[in-house]
N, CA, C and O atoms as a GROMACS GRO file, in nm:
protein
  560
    1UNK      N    1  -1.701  15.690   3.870
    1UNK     CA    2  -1.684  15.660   4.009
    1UNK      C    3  -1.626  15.783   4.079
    1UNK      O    4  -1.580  15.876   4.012
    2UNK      N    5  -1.627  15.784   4.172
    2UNK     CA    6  -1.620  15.917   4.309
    2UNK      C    7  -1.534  15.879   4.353
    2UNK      O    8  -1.551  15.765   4.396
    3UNK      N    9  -1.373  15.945   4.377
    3UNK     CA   10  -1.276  15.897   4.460
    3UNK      C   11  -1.249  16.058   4.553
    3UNK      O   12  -1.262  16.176   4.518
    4UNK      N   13  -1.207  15.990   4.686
    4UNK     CA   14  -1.109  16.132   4.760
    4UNK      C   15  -0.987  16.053   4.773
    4UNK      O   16  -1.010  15.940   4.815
    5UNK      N   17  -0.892  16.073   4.756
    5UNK     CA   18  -0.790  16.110   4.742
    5UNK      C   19  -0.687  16.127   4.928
    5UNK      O   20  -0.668  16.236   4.981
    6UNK      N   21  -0.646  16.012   4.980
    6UNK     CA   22  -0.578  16.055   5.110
    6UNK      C   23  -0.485  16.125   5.118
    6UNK      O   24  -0.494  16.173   5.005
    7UNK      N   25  -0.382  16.182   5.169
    7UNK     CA   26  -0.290  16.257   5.223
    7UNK      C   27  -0.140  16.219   5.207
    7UNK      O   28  -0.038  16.286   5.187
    8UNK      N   29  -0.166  16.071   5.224
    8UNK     CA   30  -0.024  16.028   5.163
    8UNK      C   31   0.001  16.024   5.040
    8UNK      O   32   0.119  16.015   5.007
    9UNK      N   33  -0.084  16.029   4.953
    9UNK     CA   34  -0.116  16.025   4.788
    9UNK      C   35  -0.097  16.141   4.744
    9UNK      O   36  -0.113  16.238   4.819
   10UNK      N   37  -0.058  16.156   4.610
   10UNK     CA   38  -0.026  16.285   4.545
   10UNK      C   39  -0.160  16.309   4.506
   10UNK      O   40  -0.248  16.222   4.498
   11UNK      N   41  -0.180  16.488   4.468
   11UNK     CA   42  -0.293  16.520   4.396
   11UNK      C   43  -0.301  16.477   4.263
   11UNK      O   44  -0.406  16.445   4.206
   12UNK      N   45  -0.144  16.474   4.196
   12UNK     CA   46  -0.120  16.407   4.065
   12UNK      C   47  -0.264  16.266   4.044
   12UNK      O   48  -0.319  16.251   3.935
   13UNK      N   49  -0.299  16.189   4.157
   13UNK     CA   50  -0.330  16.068   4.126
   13UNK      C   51  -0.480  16.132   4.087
   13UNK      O   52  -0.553  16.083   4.001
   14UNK      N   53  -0.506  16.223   4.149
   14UNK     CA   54  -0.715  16.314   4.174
   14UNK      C   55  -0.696  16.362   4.034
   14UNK      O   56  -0.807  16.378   3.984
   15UNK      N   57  -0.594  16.393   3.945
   15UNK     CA   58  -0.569  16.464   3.816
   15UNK      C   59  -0.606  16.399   3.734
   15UNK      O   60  -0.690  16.443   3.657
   16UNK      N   61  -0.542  16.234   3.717
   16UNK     CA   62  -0.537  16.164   3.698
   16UNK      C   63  -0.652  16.062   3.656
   16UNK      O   64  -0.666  16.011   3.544
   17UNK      N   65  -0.739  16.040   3.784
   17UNK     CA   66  -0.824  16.004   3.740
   17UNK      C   67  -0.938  16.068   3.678
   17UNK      O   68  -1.034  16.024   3.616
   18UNK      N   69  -0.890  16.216   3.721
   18UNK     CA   70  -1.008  16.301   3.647
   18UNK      C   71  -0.984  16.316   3.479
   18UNK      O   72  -1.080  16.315   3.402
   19UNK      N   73  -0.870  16.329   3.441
   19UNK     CA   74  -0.853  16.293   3.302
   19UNK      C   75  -0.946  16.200   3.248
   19UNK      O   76  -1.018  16.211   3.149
   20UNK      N   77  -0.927  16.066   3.368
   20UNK     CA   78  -0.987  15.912   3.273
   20UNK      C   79  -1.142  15.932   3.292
   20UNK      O   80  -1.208  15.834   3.255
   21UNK      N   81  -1.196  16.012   3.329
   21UNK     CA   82  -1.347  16.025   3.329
   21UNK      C   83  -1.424  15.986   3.492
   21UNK      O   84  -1.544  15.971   3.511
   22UNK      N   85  -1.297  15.975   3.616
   22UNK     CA   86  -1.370  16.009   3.678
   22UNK      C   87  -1.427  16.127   3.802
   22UNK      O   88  -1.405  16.241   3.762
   23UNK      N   89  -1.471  16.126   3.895
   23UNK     CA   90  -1.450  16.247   3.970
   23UNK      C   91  -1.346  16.211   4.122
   23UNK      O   92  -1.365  16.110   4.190
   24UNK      N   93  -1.281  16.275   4.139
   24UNK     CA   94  -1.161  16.257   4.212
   24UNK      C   95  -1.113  16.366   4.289
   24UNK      O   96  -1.090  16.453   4.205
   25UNK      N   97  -1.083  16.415   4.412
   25UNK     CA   98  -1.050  16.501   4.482
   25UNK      C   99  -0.936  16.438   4.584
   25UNK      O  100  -0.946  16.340   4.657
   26UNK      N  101  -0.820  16.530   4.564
   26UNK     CA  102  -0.722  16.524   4.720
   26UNK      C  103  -0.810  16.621   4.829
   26UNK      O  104  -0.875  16.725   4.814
   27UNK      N  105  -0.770  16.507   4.984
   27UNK     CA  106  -0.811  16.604   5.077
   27UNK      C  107  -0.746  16.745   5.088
   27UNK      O  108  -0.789  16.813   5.181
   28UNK      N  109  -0.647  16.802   5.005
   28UNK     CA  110  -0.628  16.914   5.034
   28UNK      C  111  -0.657  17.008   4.945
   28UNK      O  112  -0.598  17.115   4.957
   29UNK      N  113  -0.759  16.991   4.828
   29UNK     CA  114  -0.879  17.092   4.798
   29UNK      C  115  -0.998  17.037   4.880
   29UNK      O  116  -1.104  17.092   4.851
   30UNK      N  117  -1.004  16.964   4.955
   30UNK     CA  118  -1.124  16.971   5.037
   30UNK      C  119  -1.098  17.069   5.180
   30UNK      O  120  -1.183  17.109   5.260
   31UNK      N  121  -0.970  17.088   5.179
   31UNK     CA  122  -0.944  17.168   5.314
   31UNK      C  123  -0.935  17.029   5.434
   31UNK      O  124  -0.935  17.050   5.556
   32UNK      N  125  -0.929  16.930   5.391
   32UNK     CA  126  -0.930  16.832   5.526
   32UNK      C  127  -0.767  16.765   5.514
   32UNK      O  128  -0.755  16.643   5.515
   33UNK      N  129  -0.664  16.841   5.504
   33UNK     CA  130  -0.528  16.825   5.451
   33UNK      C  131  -0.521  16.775   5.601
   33UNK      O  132  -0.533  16.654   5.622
   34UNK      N  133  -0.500  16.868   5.716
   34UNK     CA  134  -0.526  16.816   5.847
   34UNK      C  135  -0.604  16.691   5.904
   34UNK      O  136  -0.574  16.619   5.999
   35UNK      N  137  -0.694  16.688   5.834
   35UNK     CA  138  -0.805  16.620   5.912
   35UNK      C  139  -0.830  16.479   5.964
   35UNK      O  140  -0.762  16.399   5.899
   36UNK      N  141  -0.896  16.426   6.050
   36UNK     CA  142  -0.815  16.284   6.076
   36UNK      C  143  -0.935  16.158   6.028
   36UNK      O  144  -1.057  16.158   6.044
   37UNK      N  145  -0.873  16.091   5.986
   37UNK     CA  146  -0.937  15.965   5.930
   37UNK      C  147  -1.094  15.984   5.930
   37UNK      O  148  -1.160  16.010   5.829
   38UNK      N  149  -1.157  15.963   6.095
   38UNK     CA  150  -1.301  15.990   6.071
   38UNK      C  151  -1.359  16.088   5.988
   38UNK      O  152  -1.462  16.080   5.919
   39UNK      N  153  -1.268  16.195   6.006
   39UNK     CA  154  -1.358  16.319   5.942
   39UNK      C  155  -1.381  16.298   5.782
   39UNK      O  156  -1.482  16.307   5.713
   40UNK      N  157  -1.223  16.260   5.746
   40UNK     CA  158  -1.221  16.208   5.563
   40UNK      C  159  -1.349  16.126   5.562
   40UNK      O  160  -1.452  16.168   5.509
   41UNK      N  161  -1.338  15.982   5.636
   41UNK     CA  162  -1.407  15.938   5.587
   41UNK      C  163  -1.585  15.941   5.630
   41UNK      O  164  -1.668  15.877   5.566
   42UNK      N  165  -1.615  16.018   5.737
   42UNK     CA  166  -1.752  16.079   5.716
   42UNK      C  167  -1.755  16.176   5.589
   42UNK      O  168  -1.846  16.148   5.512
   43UNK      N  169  -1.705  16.244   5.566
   43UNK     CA  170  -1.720  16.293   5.412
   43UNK      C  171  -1.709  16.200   5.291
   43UNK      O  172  -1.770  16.240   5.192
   44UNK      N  173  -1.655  16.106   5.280
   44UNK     CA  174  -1.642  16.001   5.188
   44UNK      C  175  -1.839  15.947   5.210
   44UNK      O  176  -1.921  15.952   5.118
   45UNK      N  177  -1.875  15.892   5.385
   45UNK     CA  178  -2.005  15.863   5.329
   45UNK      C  179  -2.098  15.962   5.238
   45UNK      O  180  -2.168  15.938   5.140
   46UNK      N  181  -2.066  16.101   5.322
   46UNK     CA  182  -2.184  16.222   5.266
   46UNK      C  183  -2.182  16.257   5.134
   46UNK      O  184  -2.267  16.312   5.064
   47UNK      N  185  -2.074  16.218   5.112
   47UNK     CA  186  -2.052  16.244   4.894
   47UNK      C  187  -2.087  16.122   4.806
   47UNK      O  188  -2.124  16.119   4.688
   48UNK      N  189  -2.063  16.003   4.912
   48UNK     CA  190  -2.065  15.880   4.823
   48UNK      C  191  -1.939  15.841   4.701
   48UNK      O  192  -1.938  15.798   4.585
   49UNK      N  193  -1.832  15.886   4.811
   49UNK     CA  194  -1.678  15.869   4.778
   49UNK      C  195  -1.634  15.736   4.804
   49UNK      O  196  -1.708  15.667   4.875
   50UNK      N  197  -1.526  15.686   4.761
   50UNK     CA  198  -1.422  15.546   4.758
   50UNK      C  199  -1.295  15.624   4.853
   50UNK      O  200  -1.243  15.729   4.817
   51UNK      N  201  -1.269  15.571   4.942
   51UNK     CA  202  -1.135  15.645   4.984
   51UNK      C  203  -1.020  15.556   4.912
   51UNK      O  204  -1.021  15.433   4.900
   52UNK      N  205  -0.928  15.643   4.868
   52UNK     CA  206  -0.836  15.620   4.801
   52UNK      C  207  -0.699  15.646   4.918
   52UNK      O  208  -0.700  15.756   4.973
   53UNK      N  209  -0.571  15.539   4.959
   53UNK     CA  210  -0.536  15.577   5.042
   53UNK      C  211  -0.413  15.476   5.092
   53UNK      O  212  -0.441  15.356   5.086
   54UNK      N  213  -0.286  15.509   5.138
   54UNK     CA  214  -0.178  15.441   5.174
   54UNK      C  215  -0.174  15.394   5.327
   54UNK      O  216  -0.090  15.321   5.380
   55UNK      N  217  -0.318  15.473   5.403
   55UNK     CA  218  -0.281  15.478   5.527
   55UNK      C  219  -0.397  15.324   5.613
   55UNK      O  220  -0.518  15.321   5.637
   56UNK      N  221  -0.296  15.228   5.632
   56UNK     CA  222  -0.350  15.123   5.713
   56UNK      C  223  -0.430  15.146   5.804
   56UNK      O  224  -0.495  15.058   5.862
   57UNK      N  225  -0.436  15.265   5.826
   57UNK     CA  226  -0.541  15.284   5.979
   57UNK      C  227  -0.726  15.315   5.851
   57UNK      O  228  -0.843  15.339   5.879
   58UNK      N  229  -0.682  15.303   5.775
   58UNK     CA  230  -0.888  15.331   5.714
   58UNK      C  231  -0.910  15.180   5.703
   58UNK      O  232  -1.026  15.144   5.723
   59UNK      N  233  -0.828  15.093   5.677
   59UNK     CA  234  -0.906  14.952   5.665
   59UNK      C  235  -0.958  14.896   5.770
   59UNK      O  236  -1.030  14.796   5.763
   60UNK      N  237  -0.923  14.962   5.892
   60UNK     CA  238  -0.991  14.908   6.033
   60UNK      C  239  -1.102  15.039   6.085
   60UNK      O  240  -1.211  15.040   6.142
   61UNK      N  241  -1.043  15.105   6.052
   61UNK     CA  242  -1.112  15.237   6.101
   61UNK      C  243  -1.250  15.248   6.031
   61UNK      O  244  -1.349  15.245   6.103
   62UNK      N  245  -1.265  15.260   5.905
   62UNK     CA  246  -1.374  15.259   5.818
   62UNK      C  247  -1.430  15.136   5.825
   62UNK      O  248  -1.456  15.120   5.706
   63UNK      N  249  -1.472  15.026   5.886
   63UNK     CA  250  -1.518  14.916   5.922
   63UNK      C  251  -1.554  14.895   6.023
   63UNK      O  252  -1.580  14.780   6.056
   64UNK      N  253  -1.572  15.029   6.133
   64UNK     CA  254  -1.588  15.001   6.238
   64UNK      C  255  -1.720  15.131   6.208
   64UNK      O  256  -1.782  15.156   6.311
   65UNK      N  257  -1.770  15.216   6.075
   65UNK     CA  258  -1.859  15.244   6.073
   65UNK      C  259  -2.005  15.211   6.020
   65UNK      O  260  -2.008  15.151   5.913
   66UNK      N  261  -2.112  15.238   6.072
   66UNK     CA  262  -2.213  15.249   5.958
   66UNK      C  263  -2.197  15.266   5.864
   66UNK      O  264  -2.108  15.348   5.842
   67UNK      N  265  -2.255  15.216   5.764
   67UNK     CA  266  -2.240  15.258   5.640
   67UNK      C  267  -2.086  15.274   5.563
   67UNK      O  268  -2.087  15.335   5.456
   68UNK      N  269  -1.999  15.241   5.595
   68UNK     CA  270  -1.849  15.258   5.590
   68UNK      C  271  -1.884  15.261   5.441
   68UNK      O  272  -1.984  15.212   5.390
   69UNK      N  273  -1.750  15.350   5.357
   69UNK     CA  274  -1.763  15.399   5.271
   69UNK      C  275  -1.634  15.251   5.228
   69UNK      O  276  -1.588  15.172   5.309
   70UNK      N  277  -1.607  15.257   5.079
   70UNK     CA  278  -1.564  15.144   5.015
   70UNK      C  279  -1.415  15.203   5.036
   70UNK      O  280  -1.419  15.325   5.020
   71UNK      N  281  -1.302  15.164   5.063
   71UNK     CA  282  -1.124  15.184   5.057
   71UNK      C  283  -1.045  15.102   4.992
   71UNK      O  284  -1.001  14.992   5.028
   72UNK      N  285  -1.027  15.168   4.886
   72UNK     CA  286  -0.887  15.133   4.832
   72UNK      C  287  -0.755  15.158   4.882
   72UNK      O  288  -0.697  15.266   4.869
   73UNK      N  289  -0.700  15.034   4.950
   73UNK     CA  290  -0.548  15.050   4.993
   73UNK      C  291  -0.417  15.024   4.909
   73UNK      O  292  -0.384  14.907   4.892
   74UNK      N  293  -0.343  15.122   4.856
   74UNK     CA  294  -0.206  15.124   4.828
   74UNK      C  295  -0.120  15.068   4.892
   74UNK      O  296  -0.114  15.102   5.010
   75UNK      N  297  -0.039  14.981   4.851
   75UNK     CA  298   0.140  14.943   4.964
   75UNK      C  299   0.165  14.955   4.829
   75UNK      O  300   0.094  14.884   4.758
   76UNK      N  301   0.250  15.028   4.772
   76UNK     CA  302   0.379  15.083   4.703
   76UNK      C  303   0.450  15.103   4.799
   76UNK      O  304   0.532  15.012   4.813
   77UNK      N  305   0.458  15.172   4.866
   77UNK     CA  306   0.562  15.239   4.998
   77UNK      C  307   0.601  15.377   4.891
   77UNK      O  308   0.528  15.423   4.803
   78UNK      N  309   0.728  15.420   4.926
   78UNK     CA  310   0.771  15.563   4.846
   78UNK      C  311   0.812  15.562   4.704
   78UNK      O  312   0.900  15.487   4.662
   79UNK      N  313   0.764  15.626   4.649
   79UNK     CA  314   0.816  15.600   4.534
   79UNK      C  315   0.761  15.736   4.451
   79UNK      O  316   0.685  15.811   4.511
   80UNK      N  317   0.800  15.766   4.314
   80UNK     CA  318   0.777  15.889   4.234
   80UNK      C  319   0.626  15.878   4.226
   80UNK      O  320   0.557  15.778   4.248
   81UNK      N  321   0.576  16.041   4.180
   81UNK     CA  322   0.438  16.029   4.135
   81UNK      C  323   0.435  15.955   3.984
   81UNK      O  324   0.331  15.898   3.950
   82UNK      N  325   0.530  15.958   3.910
   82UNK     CA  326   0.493  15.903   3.792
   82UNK      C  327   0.494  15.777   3.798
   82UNK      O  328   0.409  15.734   3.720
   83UNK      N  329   0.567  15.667   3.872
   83UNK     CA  330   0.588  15.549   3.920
   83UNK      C  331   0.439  15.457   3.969
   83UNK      O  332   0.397  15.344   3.945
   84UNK      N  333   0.378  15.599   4.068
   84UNK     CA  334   0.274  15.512   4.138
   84UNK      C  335   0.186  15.548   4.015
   84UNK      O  336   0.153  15.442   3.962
   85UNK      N  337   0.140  15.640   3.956
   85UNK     CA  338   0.061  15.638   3.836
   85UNK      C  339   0.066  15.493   3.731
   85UNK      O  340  -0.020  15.416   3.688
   86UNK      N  341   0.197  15.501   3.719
   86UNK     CA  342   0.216  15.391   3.613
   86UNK      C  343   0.225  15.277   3.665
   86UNK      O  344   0.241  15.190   3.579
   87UNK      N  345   0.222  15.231   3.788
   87UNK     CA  346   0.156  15.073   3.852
   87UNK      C  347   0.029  15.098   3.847
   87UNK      O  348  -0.037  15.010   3.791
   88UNK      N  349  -0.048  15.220   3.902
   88UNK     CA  350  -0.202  15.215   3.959
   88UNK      C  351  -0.274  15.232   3.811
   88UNK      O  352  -0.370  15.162   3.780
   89UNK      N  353  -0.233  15.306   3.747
   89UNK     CA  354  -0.359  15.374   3.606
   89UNK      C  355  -0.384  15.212   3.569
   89UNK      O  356  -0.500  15.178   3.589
   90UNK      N  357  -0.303  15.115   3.523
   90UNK     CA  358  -0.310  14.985   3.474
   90UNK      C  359  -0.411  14.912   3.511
   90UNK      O  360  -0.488  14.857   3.433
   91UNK      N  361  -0.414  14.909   3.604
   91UNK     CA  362  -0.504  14.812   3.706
   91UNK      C  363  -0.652  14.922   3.717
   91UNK      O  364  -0.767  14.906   3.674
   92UNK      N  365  -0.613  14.987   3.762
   92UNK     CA  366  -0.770  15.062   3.794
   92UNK      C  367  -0.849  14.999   3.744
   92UNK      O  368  -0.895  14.918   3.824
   93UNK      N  369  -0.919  14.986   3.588
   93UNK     CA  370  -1.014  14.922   3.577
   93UNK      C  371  -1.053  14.794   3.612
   93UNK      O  372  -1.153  14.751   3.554
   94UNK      N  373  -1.000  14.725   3.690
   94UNK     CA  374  -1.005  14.603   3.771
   94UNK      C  375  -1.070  14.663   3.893
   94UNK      O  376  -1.180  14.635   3.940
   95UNK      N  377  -1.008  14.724   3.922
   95UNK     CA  378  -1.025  14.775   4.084
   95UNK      C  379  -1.172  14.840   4.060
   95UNK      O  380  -1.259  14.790   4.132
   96UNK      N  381  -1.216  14.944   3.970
   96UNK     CA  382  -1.377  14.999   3.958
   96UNK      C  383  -1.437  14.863   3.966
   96UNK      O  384  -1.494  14.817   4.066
   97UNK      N  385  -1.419  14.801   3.849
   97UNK     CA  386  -1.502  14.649   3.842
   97UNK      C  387  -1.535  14.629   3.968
   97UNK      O  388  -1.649  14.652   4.007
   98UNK      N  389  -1.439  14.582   4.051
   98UNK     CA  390  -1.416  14.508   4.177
   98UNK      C  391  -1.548  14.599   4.256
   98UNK      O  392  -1.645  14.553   4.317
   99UNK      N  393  -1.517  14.723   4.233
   99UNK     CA  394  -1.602  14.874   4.358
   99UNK      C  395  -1.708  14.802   4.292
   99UNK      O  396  -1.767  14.715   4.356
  100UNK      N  397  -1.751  14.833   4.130
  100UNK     CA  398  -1.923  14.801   4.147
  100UNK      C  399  -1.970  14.729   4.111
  100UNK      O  400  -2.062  14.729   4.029
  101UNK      N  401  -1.902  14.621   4.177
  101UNK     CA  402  -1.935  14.473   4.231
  101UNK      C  403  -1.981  14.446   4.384
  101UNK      O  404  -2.007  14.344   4.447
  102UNK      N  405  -1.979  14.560   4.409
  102UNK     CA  406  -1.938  14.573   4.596
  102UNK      C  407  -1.853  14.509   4.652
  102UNK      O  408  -1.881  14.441   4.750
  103UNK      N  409  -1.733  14.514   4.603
  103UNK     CA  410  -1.624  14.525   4.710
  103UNK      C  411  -1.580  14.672   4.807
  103UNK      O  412  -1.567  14.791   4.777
  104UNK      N  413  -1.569  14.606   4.914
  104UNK     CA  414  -1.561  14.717   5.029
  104UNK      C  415  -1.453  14.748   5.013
  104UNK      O  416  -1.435  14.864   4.974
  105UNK      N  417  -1.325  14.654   5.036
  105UNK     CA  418  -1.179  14.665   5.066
  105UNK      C  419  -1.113  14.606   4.941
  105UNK      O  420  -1.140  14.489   4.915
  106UNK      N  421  -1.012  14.688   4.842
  106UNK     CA  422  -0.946  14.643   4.823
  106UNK      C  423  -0.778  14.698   4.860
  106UNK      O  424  -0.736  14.814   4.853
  107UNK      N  425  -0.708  14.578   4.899
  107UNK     CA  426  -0.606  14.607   4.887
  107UNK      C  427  -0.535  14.600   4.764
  107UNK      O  428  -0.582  14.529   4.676
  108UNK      N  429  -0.402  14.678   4.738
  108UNK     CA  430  -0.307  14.685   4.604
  108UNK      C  431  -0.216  14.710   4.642
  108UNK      O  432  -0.169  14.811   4.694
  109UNK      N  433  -0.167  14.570   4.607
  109UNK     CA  434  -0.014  14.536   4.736
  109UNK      C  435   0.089  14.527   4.587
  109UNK      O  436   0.060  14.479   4.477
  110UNK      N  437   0.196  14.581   4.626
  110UNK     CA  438   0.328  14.578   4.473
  110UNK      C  439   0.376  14.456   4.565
  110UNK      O  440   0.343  14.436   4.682
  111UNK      N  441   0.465  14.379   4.482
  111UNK     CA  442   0.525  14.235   4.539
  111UNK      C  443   0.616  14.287   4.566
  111UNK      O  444   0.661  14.393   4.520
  112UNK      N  445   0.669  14.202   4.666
  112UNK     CA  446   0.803  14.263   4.695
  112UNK      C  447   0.896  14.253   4.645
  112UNK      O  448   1.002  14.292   4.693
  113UNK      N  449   0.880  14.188   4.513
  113UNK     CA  450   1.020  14.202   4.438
  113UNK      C  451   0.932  14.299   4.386
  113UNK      O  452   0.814  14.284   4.355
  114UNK      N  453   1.031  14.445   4.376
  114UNK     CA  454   1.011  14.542   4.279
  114UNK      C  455   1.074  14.579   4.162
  114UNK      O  456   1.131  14.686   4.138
  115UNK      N  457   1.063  14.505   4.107
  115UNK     CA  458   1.137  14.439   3.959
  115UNK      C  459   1.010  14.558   3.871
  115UNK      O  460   0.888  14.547   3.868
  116UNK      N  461   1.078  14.641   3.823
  116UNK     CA  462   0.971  14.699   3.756
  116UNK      C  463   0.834  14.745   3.740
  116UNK      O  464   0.770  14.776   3.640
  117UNK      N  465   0.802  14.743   3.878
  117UNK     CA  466   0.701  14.753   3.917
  117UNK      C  467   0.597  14.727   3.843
  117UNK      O  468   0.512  14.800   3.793
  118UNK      N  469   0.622  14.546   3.839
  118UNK     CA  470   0.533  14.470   3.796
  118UNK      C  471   0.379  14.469   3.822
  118UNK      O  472   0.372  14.542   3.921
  119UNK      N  473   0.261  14.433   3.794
  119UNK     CA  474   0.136  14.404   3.807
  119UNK      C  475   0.131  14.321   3.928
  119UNK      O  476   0.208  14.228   3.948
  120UNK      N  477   0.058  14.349   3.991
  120UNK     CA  478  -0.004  14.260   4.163
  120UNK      C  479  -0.092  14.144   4.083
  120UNK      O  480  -0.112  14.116   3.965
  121UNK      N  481  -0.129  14.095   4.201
  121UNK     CA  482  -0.206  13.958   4.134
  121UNK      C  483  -0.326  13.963   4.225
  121UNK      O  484  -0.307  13.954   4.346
  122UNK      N  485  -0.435  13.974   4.182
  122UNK     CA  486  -0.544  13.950   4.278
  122UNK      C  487  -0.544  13.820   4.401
  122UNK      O  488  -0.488  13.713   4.378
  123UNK      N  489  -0.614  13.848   4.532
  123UNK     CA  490  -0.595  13.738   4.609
  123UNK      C  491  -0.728  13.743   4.705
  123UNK      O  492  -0.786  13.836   4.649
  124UNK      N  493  -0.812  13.707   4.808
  124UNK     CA  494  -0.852  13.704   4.861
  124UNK      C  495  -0.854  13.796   4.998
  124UNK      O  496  -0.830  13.706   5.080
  125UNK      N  497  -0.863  13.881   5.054
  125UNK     CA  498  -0.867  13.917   5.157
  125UNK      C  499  -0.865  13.845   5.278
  125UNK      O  500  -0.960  13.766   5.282
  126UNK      N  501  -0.795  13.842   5.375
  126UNK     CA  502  -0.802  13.788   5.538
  126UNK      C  503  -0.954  13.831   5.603
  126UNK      O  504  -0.979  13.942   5.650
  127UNK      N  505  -1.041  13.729   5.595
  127UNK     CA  506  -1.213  13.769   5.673
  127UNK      C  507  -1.159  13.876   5.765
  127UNK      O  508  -1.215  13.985   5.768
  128UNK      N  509  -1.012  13.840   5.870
  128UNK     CA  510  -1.023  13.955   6.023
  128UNK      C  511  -1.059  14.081   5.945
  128UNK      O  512  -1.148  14.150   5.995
  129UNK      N  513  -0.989  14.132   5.798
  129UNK     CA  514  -1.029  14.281   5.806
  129UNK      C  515  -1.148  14.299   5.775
  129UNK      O  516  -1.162  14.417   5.740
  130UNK      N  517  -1.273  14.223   5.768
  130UNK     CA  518  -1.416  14.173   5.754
  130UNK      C  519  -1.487  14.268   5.826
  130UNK      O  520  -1.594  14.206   5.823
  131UNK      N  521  -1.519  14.387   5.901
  131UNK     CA  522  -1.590  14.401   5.990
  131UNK      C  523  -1.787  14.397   5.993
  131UNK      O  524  -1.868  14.432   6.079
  132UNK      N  525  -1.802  14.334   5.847
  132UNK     CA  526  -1.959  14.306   5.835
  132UNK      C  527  -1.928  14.175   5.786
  132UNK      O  528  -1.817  14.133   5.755
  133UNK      N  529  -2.053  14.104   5.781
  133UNK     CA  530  -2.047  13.949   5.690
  133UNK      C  531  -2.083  13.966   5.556
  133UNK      O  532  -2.029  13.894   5.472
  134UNK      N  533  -2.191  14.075   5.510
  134UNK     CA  534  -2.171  14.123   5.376
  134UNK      C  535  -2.070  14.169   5.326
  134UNK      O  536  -2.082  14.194   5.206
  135UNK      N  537  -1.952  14.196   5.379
  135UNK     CA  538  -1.878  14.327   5.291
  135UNK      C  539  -1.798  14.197   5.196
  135UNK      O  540  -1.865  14.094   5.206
  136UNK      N  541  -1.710  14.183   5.135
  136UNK     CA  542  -1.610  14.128   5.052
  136UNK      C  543  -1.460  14.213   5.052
  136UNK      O  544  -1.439  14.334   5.044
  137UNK      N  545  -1.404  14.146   5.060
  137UNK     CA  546  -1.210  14.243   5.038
  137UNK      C  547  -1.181  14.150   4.929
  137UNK      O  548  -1.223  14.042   4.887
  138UNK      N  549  -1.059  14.271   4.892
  138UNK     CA  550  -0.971  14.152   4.816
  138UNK      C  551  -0.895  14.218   4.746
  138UNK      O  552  -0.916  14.320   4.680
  139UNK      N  553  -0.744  14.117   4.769
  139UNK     CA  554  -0.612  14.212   4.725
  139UNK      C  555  -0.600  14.200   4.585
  139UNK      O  556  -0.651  14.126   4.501
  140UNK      N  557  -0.501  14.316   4.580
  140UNK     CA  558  -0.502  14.284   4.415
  140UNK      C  559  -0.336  14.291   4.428
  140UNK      O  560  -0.266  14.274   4.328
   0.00000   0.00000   0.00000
């Protein structure tokens, strides 16, 4: 699978998944360290990327395009790079499943008890962040 990598995210995570076999880039070897949402994610369509990403503004934003490219949303909030590795690496293979299954949106919400930064629990998505009747969300 094809991930970019947003801005609030460490490159650690693009390392990361490139270890586990897949291809993965932070926007700042793409040079779009600056760049604002549309632009990431018109490059996400032209590569046939997953945006990978903490920032609430792509789950509305990327749904309001053609062709909108698939987003994975993070809520950890702040925390170490080794921390968010070791909630996210776990789960990932849920989350690919989920991508090529065609899910558009998933969210990956930590509970708010952060007791060890336990495992999320899959849930359904709210239709509002729906912006097609094909697409599917769904939290994890």
């Amino acid at each position: 699978m094809k991930f970019i990598i947003d801005a609030q995210l460490p490159p650690a995570l693009a390392q990361c998944l490139v270890r586990l076999n897949h291809e993965a880039v932070h926007v700042v070897d793409l040079g779009l360290l600056d760049a604002d949402d549309r632009t990431i994610l018109q490059h996400a369509i032209e590569q046939n990327c997953v945006v990978i990403t903490k920032d609430e503004d792509f789950t509305s934003t990327a749904f309001w395009r053609k062709n909108h490219p698939a987003v994975v949303w993070l809520r950890i909030g702040n925390c170490s790079n080794q921390a968010l590795l070791d909630w996210f690496i776990p789960i990932l293979p849920d989350v690919v499943r989920r991508l090529q299954e065609g899910e558009r949106l998933i969210e990956v919400n930590l509970p708010a008890q952060r007791a060890g930064l336990r495992q999320p629990s899959f849930k359904r998505a709210p239709a509002g962040w729906l912006r097609h009747p094909h697409d599917a969300g769904y939290t994890v």
